[in-house]
N, CA, C and O atoms as a Tripos MOL2 file, in Angstrom:
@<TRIPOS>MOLECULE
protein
  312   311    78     0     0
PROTEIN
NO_CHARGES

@<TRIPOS>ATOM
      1 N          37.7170   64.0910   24.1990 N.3       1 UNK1
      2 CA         36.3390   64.2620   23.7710 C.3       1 UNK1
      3 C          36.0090   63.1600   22.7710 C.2       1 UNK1
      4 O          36.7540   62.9680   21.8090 O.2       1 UNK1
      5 N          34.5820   62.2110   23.0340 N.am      2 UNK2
      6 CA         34.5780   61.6170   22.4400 C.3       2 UNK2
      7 C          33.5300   62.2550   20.8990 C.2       2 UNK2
      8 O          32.5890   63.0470   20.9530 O.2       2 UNK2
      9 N          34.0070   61.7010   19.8770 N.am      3 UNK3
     10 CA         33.6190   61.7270   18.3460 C.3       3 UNK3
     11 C          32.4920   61.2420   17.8650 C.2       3 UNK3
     12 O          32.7040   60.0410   18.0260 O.2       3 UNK3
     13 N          31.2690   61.3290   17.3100 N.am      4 UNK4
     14 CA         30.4000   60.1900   16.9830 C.3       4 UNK4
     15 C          29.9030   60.7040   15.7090 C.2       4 UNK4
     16 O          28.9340   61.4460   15.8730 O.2       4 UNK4
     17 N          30.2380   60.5560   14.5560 N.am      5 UNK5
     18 CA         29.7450   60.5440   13.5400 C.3       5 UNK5
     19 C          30.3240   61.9300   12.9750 C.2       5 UNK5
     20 O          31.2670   62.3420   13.6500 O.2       5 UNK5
     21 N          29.9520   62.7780   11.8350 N.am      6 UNK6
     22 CA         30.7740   63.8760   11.2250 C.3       6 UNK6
     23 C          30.5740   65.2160   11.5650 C.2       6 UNK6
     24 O          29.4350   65.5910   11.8430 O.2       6 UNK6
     25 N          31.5810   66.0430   11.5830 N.am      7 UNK7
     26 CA         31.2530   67.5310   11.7710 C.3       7 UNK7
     27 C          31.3910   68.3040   10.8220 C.2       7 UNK7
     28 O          31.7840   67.9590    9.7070 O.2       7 UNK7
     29 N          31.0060   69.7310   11.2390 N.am      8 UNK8
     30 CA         31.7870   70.5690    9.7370 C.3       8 UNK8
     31 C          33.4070   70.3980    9.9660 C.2       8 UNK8
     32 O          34.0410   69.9670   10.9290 O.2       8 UNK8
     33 N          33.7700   70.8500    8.8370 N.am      9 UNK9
     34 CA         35.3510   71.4720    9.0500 C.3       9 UNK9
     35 C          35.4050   72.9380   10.5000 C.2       9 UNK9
     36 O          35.9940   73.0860   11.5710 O.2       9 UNK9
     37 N          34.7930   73.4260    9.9890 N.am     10 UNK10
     38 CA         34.6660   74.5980   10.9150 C.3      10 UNK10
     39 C          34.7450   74.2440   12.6260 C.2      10 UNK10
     40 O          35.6550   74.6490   13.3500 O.2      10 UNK10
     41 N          33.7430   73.5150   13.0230 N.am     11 UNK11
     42 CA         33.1730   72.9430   14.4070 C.3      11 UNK11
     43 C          34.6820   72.0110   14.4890 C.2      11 UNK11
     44 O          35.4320   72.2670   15.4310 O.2      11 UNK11
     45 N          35.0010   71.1720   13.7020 N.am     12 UNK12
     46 CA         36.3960   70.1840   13.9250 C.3      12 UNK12
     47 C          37.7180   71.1870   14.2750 C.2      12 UNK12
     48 O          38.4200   71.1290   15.2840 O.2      12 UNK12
     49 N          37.8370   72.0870   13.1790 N.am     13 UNK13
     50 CA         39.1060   72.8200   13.2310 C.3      13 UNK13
     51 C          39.2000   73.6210   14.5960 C.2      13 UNK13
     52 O          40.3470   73.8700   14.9650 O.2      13 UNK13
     53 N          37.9130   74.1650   15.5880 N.am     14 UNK14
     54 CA         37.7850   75.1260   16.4460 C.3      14 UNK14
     55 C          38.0870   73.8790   17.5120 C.2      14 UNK14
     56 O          38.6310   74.3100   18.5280 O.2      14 UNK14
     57 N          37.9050   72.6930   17.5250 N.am     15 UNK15
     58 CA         38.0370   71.7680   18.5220 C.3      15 UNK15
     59 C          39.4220   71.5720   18.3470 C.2      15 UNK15
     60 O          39.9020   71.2710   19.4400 O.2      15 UNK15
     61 N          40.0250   71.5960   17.7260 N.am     16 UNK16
     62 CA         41.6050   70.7310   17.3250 C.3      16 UNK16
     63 C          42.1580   72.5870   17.8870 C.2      16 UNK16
     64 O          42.6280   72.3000   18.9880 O.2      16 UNK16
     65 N          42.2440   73.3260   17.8260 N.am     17 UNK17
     66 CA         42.5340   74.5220   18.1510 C.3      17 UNK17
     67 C          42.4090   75.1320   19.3610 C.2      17 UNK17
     68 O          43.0220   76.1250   19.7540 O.2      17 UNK17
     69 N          41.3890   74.3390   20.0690 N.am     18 UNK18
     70 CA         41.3070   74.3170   21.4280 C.3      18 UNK18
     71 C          42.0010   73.4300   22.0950 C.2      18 UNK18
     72 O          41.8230   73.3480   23.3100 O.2      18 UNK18
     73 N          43.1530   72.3850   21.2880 N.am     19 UNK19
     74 CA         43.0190   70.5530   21.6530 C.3      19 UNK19
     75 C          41.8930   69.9330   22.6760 C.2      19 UNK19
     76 O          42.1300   69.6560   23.8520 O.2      19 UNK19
     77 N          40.6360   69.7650   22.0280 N.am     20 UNK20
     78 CA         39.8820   69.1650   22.9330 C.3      20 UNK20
     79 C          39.7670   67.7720   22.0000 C.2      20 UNK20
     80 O          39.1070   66.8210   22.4180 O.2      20 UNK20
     81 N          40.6140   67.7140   20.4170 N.am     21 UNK21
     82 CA         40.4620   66.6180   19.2720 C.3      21 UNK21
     83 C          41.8380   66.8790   18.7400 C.2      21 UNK21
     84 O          42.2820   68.0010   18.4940 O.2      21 UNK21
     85 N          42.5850   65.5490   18.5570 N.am     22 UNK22
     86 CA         43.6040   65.3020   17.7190 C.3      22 UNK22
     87 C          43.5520   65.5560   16.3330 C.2      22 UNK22
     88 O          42.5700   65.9960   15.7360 O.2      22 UNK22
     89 N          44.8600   65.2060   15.7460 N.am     23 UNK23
     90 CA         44.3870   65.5770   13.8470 C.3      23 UNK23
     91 C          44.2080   64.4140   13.6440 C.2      23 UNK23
     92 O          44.0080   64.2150   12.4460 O.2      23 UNK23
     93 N          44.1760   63.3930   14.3330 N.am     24 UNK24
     94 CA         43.4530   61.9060   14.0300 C.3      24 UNK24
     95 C          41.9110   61.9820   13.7560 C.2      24 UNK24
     96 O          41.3110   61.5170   12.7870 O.2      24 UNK24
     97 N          41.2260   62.9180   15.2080 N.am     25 UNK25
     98 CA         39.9600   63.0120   14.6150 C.3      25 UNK25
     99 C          39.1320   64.1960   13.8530 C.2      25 UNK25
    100 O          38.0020   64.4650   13.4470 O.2      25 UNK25
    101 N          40.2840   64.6550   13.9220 N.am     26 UNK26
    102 CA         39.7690   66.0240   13.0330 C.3      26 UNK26
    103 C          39.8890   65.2870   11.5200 C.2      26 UNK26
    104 O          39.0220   65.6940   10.7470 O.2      26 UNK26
    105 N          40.7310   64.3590   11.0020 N.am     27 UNK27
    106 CA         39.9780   63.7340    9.7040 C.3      27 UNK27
    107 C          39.1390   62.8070    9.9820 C.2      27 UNK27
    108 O          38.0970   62.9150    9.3350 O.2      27 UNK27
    109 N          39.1790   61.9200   10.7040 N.am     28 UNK28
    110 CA         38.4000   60.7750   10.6470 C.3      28 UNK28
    111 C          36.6630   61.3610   10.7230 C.2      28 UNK28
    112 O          35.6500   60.7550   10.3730 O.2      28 UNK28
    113 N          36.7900   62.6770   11.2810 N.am     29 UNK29
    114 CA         35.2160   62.9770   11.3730 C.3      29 UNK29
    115 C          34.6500   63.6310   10.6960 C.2      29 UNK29
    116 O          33.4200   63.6730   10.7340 O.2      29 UNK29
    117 N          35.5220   64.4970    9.6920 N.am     30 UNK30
    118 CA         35.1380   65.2830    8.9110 C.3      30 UNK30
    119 C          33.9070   64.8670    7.4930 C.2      30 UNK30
    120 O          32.7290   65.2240    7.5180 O.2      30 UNK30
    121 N          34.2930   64.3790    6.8050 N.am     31 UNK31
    122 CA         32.9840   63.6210    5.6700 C.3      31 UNK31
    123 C          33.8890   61.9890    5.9110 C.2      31 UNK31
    124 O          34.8780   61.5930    6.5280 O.2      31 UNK31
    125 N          32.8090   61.4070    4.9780 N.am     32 UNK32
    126 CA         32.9190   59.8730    4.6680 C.3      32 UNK32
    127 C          34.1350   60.0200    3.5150 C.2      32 UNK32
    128 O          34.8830   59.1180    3.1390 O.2      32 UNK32
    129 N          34.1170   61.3580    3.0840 N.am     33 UNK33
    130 CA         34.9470   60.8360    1.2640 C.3      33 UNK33
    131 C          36.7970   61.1770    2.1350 C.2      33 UNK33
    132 O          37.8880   60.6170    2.0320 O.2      33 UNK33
    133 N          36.4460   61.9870    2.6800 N.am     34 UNK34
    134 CA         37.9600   62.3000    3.5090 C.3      34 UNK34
    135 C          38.2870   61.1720    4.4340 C.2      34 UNK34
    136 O          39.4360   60.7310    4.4290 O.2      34 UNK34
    137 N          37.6340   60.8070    5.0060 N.am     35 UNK35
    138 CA         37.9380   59.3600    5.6620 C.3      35 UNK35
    139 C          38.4940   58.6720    4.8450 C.2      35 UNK35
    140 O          39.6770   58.3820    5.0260 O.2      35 UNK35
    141 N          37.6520   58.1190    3.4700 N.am     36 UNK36
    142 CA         38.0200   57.0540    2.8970 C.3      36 UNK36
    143 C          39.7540   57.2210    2.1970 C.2      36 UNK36
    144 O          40.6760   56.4070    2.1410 O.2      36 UNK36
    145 N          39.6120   58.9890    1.6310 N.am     37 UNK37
    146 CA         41.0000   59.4080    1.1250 C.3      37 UNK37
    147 C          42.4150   58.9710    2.1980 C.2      37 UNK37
    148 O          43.4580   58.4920    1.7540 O.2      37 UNK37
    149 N          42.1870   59.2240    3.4780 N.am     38 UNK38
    150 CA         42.8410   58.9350    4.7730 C.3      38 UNK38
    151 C          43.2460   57.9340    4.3560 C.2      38 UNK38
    152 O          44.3320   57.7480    3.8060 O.2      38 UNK38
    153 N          41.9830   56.7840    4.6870 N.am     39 UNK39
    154 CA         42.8350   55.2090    4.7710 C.3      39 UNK39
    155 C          43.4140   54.9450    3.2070 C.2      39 UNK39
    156 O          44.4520   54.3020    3.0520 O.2      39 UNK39
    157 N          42.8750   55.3380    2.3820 N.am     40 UNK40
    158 CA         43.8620   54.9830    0.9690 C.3      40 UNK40
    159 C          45.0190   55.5790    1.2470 C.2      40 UNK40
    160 O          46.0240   54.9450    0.9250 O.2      40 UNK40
    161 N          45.2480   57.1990    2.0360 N.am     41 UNK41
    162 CA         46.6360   57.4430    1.8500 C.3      41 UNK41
    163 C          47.4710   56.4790    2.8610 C.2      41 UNK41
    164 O          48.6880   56.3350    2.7500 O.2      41 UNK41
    165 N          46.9080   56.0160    3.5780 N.am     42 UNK42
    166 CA         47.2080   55.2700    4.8950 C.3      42 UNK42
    167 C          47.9140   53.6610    4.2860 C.2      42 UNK42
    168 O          48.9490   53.0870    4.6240 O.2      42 UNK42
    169 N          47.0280   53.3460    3.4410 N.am     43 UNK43
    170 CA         47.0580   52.0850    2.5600 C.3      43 UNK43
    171 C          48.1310   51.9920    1.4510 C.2      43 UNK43
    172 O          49.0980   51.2390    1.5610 O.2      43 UNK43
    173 N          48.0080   52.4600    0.8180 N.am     44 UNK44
    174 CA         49.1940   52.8950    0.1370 C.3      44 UNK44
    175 C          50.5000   52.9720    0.2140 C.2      44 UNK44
    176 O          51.2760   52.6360   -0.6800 O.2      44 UNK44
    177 N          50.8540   53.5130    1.5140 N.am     45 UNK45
    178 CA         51.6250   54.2290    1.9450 C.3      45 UNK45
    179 C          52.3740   53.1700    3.4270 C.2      45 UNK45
    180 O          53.2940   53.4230    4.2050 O.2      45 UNK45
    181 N          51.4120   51.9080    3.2820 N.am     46 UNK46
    182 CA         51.6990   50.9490    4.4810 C.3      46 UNK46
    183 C          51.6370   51.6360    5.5590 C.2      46 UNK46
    184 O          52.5260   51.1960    6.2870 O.2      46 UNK46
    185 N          50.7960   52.9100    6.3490 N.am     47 UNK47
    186 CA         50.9000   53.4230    7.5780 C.3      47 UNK47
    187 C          49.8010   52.8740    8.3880 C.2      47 UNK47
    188 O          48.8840   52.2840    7.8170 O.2      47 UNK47
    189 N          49.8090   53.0040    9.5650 N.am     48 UNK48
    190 CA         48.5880   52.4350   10.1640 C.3      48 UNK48
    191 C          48.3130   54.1900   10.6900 C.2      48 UNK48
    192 O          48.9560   55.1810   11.0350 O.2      48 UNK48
    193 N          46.6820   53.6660   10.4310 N.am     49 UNK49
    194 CA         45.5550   55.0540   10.4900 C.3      49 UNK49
    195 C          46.0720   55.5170   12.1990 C.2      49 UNK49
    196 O          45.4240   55.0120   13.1160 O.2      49 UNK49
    197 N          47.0120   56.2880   12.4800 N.am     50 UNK50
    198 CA         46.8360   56.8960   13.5050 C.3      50 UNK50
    199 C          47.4880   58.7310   13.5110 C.2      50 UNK50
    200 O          47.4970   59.5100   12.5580 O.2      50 UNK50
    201 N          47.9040   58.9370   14.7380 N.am     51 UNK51
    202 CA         48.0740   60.6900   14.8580 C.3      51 UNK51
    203 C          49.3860   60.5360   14.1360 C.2      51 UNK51
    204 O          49.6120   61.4640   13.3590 O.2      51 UNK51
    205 N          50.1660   59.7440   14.1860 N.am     52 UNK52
    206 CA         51.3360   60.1960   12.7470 C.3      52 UNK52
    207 C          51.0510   60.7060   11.6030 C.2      52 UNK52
    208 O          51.0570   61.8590   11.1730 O.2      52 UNK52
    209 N          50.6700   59.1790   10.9340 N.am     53 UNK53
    210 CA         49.6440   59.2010    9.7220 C.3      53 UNK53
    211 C          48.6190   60.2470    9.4780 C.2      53 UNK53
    212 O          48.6350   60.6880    8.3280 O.2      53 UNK53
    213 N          47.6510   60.7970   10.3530 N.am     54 UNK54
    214 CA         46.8260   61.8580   10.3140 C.3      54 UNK54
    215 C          47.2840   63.4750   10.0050 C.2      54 UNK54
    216 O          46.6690   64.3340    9.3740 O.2      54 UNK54
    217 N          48.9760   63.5730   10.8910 N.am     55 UNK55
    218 CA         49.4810   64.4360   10.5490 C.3      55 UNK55
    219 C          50.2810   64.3100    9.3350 C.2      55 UNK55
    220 O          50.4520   65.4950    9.0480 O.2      55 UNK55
    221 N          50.9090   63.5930    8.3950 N.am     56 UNK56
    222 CA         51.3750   63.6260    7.5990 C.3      56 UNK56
    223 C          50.0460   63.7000    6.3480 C.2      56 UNK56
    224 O          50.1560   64.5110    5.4290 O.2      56 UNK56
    225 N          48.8740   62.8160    6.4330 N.am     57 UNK57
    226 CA         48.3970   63.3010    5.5460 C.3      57 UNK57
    227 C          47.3490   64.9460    5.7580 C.2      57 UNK57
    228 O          46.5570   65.2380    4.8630 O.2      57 UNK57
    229 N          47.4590   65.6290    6.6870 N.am     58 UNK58
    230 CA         47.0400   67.0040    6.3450 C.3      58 UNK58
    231 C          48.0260   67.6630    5.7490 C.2      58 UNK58
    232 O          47.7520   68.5930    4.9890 O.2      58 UNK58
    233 N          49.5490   67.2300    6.0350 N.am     59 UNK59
    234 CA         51.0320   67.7160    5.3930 C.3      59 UNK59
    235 C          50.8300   67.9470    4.1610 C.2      59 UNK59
    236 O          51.0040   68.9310    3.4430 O.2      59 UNK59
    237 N          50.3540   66.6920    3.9710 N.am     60 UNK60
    238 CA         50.0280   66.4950    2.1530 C.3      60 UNK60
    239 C          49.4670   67.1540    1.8000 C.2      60 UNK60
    240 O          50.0650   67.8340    0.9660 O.2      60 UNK60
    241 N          47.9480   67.5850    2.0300 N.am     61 UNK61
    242 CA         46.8770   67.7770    1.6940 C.3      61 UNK61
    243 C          47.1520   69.0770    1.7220 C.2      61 UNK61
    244 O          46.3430   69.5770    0.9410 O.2      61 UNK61
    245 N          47.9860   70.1200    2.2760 N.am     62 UNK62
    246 CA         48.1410   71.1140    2.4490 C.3      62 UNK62
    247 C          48.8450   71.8450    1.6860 C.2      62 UNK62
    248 O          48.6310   73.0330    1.4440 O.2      62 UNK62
    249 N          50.1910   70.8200    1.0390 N.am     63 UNK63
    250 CA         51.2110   70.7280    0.1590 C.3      63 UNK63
    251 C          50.3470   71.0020   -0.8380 C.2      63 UNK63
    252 O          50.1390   72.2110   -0.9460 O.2      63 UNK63
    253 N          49.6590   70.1970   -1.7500 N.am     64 UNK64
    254 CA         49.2950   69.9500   -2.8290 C.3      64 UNK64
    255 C          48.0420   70.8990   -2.7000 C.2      64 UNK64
    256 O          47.4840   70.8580   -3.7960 O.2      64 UNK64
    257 N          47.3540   71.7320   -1.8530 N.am     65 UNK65
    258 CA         46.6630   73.1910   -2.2120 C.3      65 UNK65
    259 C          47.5120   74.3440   -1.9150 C.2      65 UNK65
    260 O          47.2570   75.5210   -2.1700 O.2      65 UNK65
    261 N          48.6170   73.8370   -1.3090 N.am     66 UNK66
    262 CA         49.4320   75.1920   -1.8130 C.3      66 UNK66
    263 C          50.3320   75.0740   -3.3590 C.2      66 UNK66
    264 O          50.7740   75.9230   -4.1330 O.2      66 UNK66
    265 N          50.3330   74.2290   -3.3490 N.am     67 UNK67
    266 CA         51.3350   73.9400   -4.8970 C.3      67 UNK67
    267 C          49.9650   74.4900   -6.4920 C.2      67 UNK67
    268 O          50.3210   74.8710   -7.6070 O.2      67 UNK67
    269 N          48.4990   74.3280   -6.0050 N.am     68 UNK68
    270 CA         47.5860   74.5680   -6.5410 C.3      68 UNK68
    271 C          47.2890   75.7640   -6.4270 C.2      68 UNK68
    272 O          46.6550   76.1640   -7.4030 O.2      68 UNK68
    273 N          47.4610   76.4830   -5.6940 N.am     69 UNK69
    274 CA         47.3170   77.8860   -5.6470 C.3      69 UNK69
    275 C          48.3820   78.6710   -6.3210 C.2      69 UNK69
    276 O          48.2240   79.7550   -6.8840 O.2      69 UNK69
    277 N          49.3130   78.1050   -6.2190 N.am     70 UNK70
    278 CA         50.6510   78.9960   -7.0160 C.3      70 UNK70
    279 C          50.8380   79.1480   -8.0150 C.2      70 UNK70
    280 O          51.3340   80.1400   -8.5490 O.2      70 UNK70
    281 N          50.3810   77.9330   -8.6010 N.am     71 UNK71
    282 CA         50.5660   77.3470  -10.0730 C.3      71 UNK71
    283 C          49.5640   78.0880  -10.9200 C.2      71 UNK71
    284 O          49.6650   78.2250  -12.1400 O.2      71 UNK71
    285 N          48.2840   78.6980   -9.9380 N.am     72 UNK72
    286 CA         47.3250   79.4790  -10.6630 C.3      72 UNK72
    287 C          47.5320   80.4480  -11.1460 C.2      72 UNK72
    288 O          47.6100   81.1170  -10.1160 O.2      72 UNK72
    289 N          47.8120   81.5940  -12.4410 N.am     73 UNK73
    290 CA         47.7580   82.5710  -12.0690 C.3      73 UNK73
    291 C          46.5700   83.5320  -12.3410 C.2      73 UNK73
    292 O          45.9700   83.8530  -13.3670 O.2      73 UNK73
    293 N          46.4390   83.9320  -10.7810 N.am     74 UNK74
    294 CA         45.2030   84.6690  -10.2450 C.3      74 UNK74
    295 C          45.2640   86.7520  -10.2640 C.2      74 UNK74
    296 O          45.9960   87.3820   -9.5000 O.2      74 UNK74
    297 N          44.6200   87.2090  -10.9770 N.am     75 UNK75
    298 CA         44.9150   88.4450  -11.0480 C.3      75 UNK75
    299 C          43.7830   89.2740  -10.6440 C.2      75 UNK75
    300 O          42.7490   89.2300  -11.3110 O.2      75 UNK75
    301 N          43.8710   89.9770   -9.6830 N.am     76 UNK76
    302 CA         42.3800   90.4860   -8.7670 C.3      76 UNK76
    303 C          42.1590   91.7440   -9.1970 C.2      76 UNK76
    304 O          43.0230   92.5550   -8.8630 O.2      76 UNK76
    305 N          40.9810   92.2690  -10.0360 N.am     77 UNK77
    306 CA         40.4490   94.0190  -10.1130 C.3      77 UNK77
    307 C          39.4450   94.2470   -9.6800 C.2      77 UNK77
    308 O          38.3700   93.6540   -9.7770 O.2      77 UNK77
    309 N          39.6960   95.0190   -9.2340 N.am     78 UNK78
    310 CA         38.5920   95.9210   -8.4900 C.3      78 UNK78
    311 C          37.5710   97.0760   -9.3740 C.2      78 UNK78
    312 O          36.7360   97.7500   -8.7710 O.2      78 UNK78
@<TRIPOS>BOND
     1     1     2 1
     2     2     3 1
     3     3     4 2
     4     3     5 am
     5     5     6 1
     6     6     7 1
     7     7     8 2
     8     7     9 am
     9     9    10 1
    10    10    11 1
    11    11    12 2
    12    11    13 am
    13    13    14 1
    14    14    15 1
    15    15    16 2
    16    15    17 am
    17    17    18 1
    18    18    19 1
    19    19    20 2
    20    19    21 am
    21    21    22 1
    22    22    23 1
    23    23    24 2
    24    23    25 am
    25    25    26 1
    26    26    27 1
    27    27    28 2
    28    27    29 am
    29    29    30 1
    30    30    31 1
    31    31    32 2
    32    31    33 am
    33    33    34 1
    34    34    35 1
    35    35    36 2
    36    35    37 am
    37    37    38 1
    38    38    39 1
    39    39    40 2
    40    39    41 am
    41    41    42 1
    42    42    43 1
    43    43    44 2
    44    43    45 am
    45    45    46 1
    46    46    47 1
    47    47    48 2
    48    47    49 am
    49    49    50 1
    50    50    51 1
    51    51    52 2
    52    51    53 am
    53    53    54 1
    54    54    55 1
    55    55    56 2
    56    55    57 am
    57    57    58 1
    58    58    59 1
    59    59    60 2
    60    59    61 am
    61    61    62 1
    62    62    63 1
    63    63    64 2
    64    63    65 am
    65    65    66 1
    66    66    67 1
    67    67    68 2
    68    67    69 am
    69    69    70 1
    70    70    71 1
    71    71    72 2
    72    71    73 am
    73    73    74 1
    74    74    75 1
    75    75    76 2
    76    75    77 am
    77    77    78 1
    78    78    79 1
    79    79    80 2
    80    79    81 am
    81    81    82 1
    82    82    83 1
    83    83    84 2
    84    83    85 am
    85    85    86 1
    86    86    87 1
    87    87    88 2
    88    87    89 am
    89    89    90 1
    90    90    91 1
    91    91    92 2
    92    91    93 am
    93    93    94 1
    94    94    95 1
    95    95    96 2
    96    95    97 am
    97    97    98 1
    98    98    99 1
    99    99   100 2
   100    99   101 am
   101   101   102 1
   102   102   103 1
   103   103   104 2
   104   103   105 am
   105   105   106 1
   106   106   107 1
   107   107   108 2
   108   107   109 am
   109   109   110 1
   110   110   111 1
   111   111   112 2
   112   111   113 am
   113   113   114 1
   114   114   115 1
   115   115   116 2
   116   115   117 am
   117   117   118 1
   118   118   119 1
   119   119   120 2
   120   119   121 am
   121   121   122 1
   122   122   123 1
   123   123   124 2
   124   123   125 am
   125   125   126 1
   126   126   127 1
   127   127   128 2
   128   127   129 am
   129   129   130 1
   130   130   131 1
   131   131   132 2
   132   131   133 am
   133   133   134 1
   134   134   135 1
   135   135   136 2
   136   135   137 am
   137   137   138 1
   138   138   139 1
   139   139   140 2
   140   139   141 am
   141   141   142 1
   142   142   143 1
   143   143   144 2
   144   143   145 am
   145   145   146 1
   146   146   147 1
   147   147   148 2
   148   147   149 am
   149   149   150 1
   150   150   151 1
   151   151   152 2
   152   151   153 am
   153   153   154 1
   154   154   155 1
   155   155   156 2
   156   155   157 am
   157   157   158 1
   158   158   159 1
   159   159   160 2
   160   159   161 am
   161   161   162 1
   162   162   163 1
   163   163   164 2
   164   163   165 am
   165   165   166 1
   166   166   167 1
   167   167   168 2
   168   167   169 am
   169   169   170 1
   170   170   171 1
   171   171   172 2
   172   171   173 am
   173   173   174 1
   174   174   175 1
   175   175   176 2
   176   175   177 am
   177   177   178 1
   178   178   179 1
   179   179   180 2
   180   179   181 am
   181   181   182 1
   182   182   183 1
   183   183   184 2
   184   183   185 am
   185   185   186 1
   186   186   187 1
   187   187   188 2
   188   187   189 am
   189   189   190 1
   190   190   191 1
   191   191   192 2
   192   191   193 am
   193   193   194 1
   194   194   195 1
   195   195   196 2
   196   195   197 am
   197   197   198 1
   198   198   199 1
   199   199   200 2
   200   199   201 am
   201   201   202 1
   202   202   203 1
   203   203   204 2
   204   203   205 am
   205   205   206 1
   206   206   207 1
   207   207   208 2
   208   207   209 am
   209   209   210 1
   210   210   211 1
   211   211   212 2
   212   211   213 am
   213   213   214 1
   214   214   215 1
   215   215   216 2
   216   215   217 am
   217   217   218 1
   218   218   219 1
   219   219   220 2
   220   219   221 am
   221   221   222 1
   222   222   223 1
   223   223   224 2
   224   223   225 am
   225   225   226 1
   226   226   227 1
   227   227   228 2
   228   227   229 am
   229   229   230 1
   230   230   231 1
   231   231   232 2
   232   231   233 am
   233   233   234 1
   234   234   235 1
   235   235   236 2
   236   235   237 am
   237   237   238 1
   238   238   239 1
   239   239   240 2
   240   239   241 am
   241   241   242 1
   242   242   243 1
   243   243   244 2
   244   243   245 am
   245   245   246 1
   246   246   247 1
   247   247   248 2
   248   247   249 am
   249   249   250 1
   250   250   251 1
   251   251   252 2
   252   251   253 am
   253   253   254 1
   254   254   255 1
   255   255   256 2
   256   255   257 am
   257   257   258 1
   258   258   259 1
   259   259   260 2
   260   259   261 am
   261   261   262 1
   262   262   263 1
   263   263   264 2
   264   263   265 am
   265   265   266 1
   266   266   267 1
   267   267   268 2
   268   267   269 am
   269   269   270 1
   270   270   271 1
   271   271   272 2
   272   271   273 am
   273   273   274 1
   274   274   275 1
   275   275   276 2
   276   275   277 am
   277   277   278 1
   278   278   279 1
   279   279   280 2
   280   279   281 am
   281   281   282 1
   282   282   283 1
   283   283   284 2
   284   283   285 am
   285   285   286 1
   286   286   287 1
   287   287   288 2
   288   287   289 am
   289   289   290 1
   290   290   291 1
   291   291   292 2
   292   291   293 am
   293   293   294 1
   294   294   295 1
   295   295   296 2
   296   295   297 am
   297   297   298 1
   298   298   299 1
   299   299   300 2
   300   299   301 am
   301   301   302 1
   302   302   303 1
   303   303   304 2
   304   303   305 am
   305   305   306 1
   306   306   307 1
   307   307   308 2
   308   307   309 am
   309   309   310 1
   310   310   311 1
   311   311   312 2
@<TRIPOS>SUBSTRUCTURE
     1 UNK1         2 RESIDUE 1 A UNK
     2 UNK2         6 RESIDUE 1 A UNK
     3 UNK3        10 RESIDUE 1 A UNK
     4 UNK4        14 RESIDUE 1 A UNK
     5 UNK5        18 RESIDUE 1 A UNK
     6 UNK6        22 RESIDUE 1 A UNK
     7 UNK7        26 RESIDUE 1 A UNK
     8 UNK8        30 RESIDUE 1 A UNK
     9 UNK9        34 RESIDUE 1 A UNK
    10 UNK10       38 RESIDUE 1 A UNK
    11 UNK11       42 RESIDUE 1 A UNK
    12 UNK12       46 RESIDUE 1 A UNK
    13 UNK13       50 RESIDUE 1 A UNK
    14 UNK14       54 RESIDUE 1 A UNK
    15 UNK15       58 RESIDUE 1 A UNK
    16 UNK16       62 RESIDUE 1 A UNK
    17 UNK17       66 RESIDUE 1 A UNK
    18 UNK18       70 RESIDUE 1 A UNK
    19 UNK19       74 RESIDUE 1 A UNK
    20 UNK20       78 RESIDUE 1 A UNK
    21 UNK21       82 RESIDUE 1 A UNK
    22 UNK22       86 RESIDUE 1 A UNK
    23 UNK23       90 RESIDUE 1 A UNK
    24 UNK24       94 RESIDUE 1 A UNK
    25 UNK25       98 RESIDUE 1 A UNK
    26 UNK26      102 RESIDUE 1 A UNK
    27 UNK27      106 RESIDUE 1 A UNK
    28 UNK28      110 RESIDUE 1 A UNK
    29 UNK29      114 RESIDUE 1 A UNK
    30 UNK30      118 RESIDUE 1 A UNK
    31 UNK31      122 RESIDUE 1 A UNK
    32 UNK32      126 RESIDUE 1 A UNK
    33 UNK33      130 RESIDUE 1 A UNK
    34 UNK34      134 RESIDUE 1 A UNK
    35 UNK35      138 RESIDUE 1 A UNK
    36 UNK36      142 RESIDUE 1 A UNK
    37 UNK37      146 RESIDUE 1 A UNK
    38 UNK38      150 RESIDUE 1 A UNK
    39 UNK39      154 RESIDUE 1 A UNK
    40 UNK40      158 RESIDUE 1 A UNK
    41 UNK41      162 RESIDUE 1 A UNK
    42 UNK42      166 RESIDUE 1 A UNK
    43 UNK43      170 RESIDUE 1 A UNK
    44 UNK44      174 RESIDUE 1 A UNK
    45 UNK45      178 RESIDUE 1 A UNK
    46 UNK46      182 RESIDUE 1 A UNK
    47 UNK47      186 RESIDUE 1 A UNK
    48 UNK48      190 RESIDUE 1 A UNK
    49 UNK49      194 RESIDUE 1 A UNK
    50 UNK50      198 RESIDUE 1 A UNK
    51 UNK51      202 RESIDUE 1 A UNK
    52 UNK52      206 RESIDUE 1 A UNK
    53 UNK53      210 RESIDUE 1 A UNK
    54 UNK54      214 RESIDUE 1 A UNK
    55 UNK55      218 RESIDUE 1 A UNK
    56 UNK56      222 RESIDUE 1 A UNK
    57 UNK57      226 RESIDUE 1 A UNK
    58 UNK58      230 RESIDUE 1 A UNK
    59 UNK59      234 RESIDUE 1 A UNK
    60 UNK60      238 RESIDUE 1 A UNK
    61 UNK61      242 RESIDUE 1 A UNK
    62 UNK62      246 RESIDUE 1 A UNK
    63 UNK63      250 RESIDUE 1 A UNK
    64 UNK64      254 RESIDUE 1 A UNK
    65 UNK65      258 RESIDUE 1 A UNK
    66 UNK66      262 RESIDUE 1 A UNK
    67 UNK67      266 RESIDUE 1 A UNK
    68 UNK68      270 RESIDUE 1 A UNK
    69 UNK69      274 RESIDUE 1 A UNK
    70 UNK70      278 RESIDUE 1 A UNK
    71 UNK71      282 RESIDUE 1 A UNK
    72 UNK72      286 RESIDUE 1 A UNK
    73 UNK73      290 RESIDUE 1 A UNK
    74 UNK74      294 RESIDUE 1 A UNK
    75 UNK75      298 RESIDUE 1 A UNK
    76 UNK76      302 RESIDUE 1 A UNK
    77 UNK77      306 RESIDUE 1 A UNK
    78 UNK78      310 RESIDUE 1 A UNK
């Protein structure tokens, strides 16, 4: 399926879940600021922007809001 410009997260994640979109374009389409985060992690990191790279940086990105969630402590009343 071809990509043209940005989606929600929502509309991206239901496509990548169907595989009708890689996790290449499930970031590349998501906003402009996540794109740009991509190629810096991409840059940085000497990777070239593809489905490796795409999957390692959701790895990340996933890492570091779960390491943020833990670190919180969150206490729920009802």
């Amino acid at each position: 399926m071809a990509l043209i410009g940005f989606y929600s997260e929502e509309e991206l994640a239901e496509l990548l879940d169907r595989r009708k979109i890689t996790q290449l374009d499930f970031v590349t389409h998501q906003t402009p600021e996540l794109l740009q985060e991509f190629e810096d992690f991409c840059l940085d990191r000497s990777l070239d922007a593809d489905e490796d790279s795409a999957q390692l940086f959701l790895e990340e990105r996933q890492r570091i809001f779960d390491d943020a969630f833990h670190d919180t402590d969150i206490t729920l009343t009802m």
